[in-house]
Backbone as CSV, one residue per row, in Angstrom:
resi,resn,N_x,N_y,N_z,CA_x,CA_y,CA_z,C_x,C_y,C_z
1,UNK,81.037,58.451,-121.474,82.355,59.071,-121.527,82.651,59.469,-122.972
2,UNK,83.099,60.872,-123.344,83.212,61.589,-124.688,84.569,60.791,-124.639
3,UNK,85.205,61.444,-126.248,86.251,60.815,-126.791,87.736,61.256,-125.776
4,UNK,87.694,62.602,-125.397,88.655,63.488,-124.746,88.491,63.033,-123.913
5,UNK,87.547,62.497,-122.940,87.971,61.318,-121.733,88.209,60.353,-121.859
6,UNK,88.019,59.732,-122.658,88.794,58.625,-122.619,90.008,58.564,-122.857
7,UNK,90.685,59.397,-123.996,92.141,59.549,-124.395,92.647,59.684,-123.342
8,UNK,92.405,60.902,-122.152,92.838,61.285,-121.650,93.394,60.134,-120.043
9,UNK,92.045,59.373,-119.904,91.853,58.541,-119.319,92.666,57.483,-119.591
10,UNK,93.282,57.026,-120.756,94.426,56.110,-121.155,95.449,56.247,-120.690
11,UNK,95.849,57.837,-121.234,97.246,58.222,-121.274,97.314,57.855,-119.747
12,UNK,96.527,58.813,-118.678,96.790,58.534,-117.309,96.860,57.196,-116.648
13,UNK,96.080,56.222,-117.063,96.639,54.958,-116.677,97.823,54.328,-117.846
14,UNK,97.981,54.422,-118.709,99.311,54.071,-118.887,100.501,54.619,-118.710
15,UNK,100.416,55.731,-118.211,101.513,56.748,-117.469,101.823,56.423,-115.973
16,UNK,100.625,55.076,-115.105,100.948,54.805,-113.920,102.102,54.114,-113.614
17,UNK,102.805,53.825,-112.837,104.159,52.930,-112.647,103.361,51.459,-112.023
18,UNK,104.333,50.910,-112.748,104.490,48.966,-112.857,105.101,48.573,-111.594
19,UNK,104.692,47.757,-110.819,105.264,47.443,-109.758,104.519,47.106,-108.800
20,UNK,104.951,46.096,-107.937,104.408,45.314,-106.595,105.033,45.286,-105.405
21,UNK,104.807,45.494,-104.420,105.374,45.641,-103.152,105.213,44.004,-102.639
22,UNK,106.261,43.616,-101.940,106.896,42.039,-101.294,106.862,42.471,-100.092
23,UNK,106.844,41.221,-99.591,106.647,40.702,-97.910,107.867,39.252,-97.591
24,UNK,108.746,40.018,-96.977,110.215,38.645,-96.624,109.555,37.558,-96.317
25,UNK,108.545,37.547,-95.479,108.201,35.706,-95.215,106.009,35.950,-95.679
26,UNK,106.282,34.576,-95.932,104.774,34.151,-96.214,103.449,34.179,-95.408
27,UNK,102.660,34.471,-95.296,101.250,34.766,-94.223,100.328,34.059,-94.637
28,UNK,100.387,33.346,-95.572,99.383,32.077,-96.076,98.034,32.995,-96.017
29,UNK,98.103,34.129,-96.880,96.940,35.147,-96.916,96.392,34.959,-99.053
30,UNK,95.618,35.810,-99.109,95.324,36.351,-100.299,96.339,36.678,-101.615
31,UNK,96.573,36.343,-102.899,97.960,36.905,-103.267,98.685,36.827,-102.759
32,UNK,99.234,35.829,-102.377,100.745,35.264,-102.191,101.670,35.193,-102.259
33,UNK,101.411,34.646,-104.001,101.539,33.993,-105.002,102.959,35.446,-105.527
34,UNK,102.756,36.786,-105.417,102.992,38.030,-105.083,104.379,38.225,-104.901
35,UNK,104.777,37.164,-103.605,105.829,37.666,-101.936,106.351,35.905,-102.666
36,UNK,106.458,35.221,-103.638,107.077,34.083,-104.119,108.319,35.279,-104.656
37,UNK,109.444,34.345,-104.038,111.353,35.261,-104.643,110.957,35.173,-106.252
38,UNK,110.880,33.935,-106.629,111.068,33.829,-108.142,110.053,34.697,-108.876
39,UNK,108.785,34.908,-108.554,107.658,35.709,-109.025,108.283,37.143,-108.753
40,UNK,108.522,37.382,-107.568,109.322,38.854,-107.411,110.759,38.762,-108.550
41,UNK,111.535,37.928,-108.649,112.743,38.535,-109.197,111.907,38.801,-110.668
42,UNK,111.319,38.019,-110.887,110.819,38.551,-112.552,110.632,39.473,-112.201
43,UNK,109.551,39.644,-111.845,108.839,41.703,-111.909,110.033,42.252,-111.541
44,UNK,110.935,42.306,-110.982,111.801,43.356,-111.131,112.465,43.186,-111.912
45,UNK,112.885,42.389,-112.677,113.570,42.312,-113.937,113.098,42.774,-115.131
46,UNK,111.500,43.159,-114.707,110.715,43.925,-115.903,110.882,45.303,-115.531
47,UNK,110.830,45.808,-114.352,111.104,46.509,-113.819,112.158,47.623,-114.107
48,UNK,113.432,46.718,-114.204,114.590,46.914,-114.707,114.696,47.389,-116.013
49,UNK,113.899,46.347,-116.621,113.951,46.598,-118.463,112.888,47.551,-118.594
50,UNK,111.971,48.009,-117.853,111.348,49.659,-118.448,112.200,50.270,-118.135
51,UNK,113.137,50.659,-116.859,113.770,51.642,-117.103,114.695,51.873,-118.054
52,UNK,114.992,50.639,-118.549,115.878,50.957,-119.951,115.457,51.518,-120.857
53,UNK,114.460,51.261,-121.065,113.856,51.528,-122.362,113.003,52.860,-122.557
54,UNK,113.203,53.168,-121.029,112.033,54.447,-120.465,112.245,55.323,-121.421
55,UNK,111.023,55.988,-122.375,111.027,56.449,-123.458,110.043,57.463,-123.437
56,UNK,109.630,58.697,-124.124,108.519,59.369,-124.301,107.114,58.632,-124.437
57,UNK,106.114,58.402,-123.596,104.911,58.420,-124.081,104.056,58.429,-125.076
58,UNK,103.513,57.889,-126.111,102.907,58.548,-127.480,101.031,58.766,-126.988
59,UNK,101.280,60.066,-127.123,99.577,60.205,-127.299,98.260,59.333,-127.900
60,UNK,97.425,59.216,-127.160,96.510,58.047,-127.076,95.330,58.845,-127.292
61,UNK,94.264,58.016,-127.840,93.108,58.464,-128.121,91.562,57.106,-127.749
62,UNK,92.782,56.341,-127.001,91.660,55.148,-127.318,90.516,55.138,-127.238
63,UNK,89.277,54.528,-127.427,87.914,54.825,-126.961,87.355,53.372,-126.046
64,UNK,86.592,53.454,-125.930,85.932,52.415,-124.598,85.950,51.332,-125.164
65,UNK,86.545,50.748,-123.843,87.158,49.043,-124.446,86.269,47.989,-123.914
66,UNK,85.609,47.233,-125.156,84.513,45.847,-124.652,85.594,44.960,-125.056
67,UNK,85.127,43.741,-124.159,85.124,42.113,-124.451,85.050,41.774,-126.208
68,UNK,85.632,41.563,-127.055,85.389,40.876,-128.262,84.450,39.911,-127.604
69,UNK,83.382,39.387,-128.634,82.839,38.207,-128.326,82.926,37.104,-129.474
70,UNK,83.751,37.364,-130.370,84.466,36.086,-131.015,85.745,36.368,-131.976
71,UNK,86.147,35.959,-132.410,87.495,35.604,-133.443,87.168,35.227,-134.778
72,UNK,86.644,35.375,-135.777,86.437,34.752,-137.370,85.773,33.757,-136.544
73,UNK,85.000,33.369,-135.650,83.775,32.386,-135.546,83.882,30.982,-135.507
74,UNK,85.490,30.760,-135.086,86.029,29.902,-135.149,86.022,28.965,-133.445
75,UNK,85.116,29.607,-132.924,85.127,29.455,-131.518,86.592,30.220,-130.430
76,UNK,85.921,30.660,-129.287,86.758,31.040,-128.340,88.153,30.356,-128.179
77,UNK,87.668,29.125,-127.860,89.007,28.477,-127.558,90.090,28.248,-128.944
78,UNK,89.652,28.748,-129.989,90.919,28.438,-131.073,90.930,30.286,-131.834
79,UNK,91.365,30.732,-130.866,91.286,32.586,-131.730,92.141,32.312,-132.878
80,UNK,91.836,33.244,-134.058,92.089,33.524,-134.877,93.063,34.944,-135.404
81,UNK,94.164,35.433,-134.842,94.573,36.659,-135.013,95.322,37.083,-136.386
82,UNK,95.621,35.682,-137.319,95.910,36.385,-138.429,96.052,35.116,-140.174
83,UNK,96.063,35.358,-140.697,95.459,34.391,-141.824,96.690,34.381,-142.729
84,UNK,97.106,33.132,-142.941,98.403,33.434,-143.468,98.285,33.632,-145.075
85,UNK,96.930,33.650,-145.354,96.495,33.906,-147.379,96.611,34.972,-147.667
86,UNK,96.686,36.129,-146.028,96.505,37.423,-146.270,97.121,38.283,-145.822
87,UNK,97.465,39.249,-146.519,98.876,40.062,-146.841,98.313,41.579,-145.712
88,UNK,99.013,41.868,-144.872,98.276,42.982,-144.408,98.513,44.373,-145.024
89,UNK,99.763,44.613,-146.249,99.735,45.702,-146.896,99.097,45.327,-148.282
90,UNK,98.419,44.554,-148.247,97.763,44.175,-149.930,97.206,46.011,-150.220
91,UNK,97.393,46.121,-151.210,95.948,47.105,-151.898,94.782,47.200,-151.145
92,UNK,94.224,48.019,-150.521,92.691,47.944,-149.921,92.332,47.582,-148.747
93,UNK,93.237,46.494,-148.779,93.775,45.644,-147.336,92.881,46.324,-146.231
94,UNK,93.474,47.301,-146.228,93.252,47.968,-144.657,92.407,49.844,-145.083
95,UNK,92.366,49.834,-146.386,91.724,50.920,-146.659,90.281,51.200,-146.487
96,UNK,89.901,52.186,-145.709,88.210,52.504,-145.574,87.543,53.169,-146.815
97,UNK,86.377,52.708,-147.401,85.965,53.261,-148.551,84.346,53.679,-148.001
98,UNK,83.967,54.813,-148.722,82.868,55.456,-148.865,81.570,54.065,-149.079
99,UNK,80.857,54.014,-148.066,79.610,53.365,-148.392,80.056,51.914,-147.487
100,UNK,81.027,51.823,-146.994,81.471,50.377,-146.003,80.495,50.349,-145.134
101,UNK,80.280,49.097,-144.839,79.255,48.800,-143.521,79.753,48.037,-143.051
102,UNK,79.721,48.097,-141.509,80.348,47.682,-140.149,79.736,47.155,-139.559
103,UNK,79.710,46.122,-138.392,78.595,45.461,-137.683,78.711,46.191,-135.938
104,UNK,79.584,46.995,-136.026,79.502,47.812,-134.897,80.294,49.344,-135.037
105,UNK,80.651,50.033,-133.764,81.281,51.284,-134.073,82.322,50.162,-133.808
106,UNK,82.785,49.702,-132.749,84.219,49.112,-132.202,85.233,48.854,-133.827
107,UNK,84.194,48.259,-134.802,84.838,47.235,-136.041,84.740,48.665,-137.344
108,UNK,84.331,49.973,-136.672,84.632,51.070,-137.422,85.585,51.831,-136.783
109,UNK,85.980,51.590,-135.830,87.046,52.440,-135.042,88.598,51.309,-135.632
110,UNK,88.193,50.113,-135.454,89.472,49.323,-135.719,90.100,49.994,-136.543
111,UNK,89.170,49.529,-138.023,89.141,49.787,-139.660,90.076,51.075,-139.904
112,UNK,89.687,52.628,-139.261,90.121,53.514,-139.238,91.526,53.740,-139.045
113,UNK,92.004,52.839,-137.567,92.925,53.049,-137.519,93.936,52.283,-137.841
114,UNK,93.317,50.875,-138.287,94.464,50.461,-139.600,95.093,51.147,-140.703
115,UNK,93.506,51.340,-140.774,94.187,52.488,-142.362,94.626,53.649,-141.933
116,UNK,94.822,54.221,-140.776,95.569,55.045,-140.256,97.306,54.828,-140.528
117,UNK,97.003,53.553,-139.457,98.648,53.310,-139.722,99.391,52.800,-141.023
118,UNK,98.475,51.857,-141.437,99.337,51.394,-142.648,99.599,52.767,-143.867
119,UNK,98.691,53.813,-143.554,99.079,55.223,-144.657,100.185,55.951,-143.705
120,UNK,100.699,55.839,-142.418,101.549,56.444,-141.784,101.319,57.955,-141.270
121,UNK,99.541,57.866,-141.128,99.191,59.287,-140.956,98.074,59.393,-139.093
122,UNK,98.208,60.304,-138.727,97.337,59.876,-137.989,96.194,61.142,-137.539
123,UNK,95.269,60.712,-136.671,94.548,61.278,-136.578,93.565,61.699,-135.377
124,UNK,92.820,62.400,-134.628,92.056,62.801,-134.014,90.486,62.504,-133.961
125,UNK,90.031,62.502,-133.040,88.420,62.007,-132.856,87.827,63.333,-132.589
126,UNK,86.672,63.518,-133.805,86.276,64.662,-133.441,84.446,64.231,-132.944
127,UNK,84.170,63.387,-133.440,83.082,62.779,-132.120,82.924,61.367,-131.851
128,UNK,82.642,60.860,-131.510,82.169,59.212,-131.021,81.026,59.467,-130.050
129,UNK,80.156,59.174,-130.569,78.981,58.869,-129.557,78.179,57.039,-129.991
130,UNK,76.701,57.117,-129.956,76.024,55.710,-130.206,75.450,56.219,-131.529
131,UNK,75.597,57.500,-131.898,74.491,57.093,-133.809,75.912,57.405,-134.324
132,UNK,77.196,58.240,-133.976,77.894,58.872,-134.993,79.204,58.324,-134.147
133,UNK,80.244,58.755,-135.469,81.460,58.296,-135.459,82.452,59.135,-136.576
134,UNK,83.190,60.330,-136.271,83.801,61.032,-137.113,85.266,61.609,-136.640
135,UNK,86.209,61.702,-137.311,87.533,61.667,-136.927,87.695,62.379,-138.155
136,UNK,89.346,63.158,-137.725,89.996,63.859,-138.822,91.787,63.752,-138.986
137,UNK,92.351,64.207,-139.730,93.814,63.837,-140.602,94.245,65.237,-139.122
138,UNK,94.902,65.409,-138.031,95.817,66.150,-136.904,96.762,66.779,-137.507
139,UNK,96.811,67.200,-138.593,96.896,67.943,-139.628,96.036,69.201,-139.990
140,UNK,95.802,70.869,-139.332,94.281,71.332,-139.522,94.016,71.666,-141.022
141,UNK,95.321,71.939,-142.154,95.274,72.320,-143.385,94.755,70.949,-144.269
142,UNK,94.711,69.689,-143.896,94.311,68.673,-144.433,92.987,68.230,-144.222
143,UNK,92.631,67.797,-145.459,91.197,67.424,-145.777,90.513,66.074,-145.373
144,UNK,91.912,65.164,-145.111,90.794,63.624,-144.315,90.031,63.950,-143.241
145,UNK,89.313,62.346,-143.898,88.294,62.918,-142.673,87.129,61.645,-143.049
146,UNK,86.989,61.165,-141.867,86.073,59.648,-142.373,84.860,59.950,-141.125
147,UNK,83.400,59.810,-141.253,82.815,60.045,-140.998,81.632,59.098,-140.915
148,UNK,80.759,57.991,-140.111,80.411,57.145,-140.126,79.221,57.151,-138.916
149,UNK,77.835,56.310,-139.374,76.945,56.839,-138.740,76.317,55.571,-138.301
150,UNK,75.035,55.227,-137.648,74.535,53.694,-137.702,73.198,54.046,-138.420
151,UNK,73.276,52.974,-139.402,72.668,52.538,-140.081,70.603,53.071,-139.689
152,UNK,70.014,52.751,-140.511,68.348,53.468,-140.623,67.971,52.371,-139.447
153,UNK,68.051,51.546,-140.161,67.407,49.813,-138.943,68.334,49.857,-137.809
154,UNK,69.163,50.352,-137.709,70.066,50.386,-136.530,70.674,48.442,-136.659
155,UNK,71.151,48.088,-137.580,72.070,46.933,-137.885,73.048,46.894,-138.247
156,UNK,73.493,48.205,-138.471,75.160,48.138,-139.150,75.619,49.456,-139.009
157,UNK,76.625,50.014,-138.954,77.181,51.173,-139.520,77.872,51.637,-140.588
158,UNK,77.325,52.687,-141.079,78.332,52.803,-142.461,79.111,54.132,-142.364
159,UNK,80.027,54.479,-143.413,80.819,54.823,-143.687,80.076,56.128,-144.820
160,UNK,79.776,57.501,-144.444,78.838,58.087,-145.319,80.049,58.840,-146.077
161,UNK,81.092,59.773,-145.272,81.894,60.454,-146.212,83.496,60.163,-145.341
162,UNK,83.771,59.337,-146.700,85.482,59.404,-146.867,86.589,60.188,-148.092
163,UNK,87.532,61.304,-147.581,87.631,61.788,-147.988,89.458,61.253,-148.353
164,UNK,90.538,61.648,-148.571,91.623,61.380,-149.218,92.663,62.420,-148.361
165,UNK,94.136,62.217,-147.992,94.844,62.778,-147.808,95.385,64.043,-148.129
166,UNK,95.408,64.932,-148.000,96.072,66.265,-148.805,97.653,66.430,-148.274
167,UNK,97.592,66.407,-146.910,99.153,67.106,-146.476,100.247,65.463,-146.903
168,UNK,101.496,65.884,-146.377,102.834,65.050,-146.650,103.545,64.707,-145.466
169,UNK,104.155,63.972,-145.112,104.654,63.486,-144.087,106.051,64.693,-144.264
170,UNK,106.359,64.804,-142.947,107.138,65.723,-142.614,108.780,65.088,-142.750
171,UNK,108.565,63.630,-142.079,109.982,62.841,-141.921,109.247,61.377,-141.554
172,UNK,110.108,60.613,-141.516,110.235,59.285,-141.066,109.843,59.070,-139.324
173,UNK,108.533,59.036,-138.821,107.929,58.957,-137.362,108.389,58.064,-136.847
174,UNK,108.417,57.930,-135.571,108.961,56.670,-134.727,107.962,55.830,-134.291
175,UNK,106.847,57.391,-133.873,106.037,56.885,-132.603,104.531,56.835,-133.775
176,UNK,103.614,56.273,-133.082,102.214,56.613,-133.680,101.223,56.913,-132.586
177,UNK,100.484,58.031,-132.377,99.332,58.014,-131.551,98.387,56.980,-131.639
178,UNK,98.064,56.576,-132.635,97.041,55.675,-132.580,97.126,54.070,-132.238
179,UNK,98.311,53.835,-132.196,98.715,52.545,-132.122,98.505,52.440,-130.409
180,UNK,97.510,52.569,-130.001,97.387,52.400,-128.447,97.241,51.019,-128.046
181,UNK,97.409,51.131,-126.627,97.128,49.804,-126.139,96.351,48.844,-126.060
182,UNK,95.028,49.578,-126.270,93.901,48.533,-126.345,94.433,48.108,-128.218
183,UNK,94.537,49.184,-129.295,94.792,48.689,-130.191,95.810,47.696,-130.085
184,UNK,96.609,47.283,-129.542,97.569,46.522,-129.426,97.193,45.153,-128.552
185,UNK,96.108,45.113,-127.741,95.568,44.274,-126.834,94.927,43.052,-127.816
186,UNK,93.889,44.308,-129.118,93.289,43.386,-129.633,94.038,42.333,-130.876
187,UNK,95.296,42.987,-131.364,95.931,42.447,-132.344,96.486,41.420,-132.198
188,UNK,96.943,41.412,-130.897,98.021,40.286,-130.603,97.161,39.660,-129.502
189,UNK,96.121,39.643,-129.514,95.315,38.417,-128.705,95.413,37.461,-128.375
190,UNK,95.447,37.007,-129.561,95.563,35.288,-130.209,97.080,35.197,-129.121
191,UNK,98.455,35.410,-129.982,99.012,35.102,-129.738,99.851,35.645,-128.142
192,UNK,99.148,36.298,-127.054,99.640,36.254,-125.500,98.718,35.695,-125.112
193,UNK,97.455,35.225,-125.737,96.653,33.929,-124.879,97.137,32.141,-125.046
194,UNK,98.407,32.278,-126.071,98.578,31.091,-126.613,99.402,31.164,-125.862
195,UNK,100.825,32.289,-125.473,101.789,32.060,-124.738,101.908,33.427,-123.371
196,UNK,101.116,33.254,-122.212,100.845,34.064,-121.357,102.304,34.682,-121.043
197,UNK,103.291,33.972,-121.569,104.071,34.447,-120.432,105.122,35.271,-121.627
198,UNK,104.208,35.787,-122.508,105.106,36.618,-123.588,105.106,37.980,-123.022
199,UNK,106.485,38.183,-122.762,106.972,39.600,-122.710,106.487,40.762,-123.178
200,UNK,106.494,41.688,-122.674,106.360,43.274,-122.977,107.756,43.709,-124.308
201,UNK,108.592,42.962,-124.007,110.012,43.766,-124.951,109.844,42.377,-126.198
202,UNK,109.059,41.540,-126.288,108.570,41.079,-127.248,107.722,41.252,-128.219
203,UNK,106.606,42.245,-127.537,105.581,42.588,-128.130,105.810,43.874,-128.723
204,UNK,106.958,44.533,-127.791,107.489,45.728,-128.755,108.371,45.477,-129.832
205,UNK,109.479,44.398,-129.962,109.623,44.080,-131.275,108.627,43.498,-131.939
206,UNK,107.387,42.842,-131.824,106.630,42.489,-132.665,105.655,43.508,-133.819
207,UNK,105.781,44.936,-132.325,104.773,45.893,-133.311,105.996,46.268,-134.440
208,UNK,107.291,46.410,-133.982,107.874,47.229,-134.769,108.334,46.525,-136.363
209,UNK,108.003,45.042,-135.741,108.035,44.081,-136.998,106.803,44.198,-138.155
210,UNK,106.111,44.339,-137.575,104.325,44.840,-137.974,104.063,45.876,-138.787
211,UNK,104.249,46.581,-137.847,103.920,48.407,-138.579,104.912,49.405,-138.586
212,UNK,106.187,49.060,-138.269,107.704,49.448,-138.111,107.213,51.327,-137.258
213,UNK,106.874,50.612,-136.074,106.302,51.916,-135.335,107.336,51.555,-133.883
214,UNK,107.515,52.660,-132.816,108.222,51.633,-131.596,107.081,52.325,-130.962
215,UNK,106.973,51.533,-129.471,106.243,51.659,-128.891,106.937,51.425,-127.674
216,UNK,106.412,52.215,-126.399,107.017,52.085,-125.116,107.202,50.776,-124.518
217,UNK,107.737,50.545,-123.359,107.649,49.414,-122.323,106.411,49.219,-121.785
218,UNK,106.097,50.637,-121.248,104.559,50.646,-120.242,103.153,50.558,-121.324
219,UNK,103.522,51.084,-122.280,102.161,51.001,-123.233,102.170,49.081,-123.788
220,UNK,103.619,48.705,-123.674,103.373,47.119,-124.210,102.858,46.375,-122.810
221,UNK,103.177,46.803,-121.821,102.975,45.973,-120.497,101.431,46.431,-120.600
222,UNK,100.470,47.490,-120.267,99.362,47.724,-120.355,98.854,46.840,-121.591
223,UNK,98.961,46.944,-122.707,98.749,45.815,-123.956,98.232,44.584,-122.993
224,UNK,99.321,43.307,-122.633,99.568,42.799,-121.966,98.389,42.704,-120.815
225,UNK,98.165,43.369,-120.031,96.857,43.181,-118.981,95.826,43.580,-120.004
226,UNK,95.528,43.989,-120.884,94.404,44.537,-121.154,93.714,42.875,-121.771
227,UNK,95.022,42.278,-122.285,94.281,40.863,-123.399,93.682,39.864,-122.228
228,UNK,94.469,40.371,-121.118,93.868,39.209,-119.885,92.328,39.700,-119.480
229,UNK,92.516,41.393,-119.220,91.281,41.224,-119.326,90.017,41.297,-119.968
230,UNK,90.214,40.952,-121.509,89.637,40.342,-122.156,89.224,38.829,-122.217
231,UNK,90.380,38.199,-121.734,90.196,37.084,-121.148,89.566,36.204,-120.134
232,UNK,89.840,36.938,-119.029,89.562,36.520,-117.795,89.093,37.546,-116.869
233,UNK,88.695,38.870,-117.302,88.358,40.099,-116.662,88.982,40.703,-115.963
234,UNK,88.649,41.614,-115.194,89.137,42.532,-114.352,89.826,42.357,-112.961
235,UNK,90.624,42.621,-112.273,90.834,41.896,-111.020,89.989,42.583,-110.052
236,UNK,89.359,43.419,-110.257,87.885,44.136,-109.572,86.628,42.991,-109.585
237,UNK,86.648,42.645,-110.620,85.561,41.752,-110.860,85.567,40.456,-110.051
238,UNK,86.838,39.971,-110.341,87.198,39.216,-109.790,87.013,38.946,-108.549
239,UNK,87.966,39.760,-107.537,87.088,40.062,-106.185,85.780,40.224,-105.750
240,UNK,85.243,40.966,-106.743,83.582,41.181,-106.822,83.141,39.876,-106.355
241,UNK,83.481,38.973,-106.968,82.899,37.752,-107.499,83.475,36.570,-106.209
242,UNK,84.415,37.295,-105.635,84.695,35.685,-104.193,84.304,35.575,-103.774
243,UNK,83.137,36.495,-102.927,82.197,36.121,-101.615,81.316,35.108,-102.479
244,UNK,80.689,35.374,-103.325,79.588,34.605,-103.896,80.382,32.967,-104.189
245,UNK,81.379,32.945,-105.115,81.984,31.737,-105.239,82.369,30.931,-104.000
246,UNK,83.297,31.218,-103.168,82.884,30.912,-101.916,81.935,30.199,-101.298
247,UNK,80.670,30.862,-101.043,79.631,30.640,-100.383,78.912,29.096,-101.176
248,UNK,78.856,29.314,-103.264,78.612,28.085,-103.256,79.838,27.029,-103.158
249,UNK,81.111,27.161,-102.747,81.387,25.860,-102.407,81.293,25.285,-101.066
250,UNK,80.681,26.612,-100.006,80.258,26.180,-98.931,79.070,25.424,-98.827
251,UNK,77.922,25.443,-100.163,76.871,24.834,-99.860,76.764,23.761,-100.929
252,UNK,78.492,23.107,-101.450,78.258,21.944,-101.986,78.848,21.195,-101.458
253,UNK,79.783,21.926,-100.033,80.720,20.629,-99.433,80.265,21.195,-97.668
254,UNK,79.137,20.152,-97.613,79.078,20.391,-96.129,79.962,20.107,-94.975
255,UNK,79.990,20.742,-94.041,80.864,21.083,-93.251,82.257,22.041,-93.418
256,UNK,82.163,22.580,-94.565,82.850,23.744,-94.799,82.497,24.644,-94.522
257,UNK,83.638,25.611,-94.336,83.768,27.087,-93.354,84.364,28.338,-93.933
258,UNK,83.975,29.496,-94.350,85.053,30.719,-94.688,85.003,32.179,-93.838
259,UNK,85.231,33.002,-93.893,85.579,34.166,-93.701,86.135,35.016,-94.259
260,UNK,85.929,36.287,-94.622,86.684,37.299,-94.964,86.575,38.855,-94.069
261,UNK,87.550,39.378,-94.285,87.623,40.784,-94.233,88.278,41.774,-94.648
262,UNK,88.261,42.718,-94.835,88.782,43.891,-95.637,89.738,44.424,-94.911
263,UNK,90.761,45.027,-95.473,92.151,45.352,-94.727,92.068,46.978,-95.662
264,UNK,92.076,47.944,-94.516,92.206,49.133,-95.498,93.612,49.738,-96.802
265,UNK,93.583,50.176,-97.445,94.808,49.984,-98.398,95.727,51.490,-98.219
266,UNK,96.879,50.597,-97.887,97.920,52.328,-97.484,98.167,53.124,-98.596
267,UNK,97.643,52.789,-99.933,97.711,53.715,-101.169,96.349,54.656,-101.169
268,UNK,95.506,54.264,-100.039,94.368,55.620,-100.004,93.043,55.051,-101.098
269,UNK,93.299,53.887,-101.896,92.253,53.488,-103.022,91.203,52.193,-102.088
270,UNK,90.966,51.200,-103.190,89.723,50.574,-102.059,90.475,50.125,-101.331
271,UNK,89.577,49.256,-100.257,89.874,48.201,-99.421,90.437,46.738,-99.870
272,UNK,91.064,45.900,-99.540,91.738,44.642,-99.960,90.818,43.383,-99.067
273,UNK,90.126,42.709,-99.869,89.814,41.599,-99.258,90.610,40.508,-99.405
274,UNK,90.213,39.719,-97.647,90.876,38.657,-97.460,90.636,37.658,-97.209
């Protein structure tokens, strides 16, 4: 998938509507947990609070989202999302320099768009593939432009030509394209795996505490599922994965019994197992 599908591919799922359909009494079925009053009155109370807040969209560019496979190396179970020795507008902090080496594209895409935001400028992907990595200042009279390749041994990526700002900010922005959801998934990791049950209108005052950017309801709620499934995966997968789980606890507790079957889905997408 090129860069223009995927952006595009964001925007459209974070442009989908939030929401679950309830059942008045219980069927002791699959997701339940769902058709619980108190589980329903929340979601509609989130419900409620996007439409308040229901706001313009900001253009997305994200690119293909993996699993982190650690935190500062501190092990899984104790993530690491921010260091209190270190200042995130220091000098350099967040600036990309000519000749940097990266241990992946993902940790050259971050880099970029830190220093995206913390300069208050943003920018466009003009390729992403597996050897190259080059983006430009969405600005066409301006000269940035960071450009980054993988390495001879194929062990690192670097950073071959970084170039400097030319144009000026027009006014004081609200929104940022780049501040997308997966970017937002990975920042605040740490802290919606420490407290699952942190809000969407939390995490939007948090960015705006951060990078004094606002950000929608639906782009913080997407945030929000994306860290889970970093966490705990996909709810595709998931399902993927019951017949098999299942089956071995059928063949560690004898005389156990299951069944399933698929119920077709009135939204026209897959089937629902049960």
């Amino acid at each position: 998938m090129n860069e223009e599908e995927a952006e595009a591919e964001e925007v459209e799922e974070d442009d989908k509507p939030v929401g679950h359909g309830t059942q008045a009494e219980p069927e002791g079925v699959a997701d339940e947990g769902e058709r619980i009053p108190r589980i329903v009155e929340r979601m509609e109370e989130e419900d409620r609070g996007a439409l308040e807040m229901d706001e313009v969209e900001d253009y997305s560019d994200d690119e293909g989202y993996t699993v982190l496979a650690k935190w500062k190396e501190r092990g899984f179970g104790n993530p690491v999302i921010q260091d209190g020795k270190h200042e995130d507008w220091e000098y350099r902090a967040n600036e990309v320099a000519q000749g940097a080496k990266y241990k992946s594209i993902d940790e050259v895409k971050e880099a970029v768009k830190r220093w995206s935001v913390s300069l208050r400028k943003e920018f466009r992907v003009v390729k992403s593939g597996s050897k190259e990595y080059d983006v430009k200042c969405v600005k066409d009279d301006c000269t940035w432009r960071v450009h980054a390749y993988k390495g001879i041994w194929k062990t690192h990526w670097e950073c071959s030509i970084v170039t400097e700002h030319t144009c000026y900010a027009a006014g004081v922005e609200q929104t940022h394209r780049n501040i997308t959801s997966s970017f937002i998934a990975r920042h605040m990791y740490g802290l919606i795996i420490d407290k699952m049950d942190y809000e969407p209108k939390l995490i939007i005052r948090h960015i705006e505490q951060t990078f004094h950017y606002t950000i929608s309801y639906v782009k913080a709620w997407r945030a929000k599922q994306k860290v889970f499934e970093m966490r705990f995966g996909t709810f595709e997968a998931s399902y993927d994965n019951l017949p098999n789980m299942l089956s071995k606890i059928v063949a560690r507790n004898h005389g156990s019994a299951y069944d399933t079957y698929h119920l077709p889905s009135f939204r026209a997408g897959p089937s629902i197992l049960q």
